[in-house]
C-alpha positions as a LaTeX table, in Angstrom:
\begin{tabular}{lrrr}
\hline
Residue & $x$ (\AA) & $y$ (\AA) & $z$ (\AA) \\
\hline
Unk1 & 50.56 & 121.46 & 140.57 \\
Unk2 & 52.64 & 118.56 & 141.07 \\
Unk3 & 55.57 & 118.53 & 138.07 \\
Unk4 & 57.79 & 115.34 & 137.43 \\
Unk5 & 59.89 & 113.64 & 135.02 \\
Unk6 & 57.01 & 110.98 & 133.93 \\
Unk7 & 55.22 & 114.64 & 132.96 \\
Unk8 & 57.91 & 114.88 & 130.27 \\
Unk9 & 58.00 & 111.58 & 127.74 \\
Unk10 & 61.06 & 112.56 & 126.39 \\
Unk11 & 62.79 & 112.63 & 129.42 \\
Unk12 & 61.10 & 108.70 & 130.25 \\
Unk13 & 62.48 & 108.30 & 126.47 \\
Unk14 & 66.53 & 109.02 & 127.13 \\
Unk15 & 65.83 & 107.63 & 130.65 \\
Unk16 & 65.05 & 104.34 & 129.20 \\
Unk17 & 68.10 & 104.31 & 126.33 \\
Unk18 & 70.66 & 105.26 & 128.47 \\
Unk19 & 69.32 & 102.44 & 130.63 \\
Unk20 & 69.70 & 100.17 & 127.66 \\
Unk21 & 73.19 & 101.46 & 126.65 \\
Unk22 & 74.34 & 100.63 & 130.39 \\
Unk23 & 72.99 & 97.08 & 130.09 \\
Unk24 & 74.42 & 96.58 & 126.83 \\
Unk25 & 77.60 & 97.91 & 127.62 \\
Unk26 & 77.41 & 95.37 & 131.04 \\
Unk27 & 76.51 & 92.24 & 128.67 \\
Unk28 & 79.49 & 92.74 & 126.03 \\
Unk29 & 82.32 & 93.06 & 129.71 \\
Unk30 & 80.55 & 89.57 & 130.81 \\
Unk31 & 81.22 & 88.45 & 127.13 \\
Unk32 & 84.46 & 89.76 & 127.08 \\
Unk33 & 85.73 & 88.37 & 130.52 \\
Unk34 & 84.26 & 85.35 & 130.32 \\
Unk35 & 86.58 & 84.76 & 126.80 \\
Unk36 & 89.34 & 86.01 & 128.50 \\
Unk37 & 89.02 & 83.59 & 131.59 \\
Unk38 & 91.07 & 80.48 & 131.47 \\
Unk39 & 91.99 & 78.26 & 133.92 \\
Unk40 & 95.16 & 78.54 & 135.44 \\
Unk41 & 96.12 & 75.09 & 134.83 \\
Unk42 & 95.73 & 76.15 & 131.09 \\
Unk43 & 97.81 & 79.18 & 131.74 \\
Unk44 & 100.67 & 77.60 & 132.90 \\
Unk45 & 100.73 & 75.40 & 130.17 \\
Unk46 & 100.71 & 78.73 & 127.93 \\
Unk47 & 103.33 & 80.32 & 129.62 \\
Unk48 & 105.63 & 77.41 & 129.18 \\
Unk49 & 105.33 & 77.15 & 125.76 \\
Unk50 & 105.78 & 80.59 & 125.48 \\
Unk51 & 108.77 & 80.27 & 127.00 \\
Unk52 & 110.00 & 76.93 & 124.98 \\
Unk53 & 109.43 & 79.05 & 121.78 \\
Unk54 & 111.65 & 81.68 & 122.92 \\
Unk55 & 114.41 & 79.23 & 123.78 \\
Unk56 & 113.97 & 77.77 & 120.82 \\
Unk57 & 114.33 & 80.76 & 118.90 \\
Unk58 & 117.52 & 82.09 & 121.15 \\
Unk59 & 119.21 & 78.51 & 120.07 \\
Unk60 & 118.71 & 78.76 & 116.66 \\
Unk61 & 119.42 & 82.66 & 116.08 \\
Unk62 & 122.56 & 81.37 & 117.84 \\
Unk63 & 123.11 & 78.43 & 116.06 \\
Unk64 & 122.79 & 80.51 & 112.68 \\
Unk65 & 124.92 & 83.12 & 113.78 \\
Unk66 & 127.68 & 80.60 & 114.81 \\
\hline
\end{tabular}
């Protein structure tokens, strides 16, 4: 007698949800990365006013501390 998993529905049963967890868990990284992806034009322009605020800050805690 030949014996496999499709002889067992339960074992089809967590076959198929851990399928379904995978493919869920695969669809919320796209999500994720595809927020997360900027251009790198964009980026730059980020990263310098990141850096403007910081100068700005450093001049005026001087400023007040002067």
């Amino acid at each position: 007698m030949l014996v496999s998993e499709y002889s067992f529905p339960h074992l089809i049963a967590a076959g198929d949800e851990r399928r379904a967890r995978e493919l869920e868990r695969r669809r919320v990284a796209d999500e994720r990365r595809a927020e997360l992806a900027t251009p790198a034009r964009t980026r730059r322009a980020a990263s310098r006013r990141s850096i403007r605020r910081t100068a700005d800050r450093t001049v005026a805690g001087d400023c007040a501390t002067a």
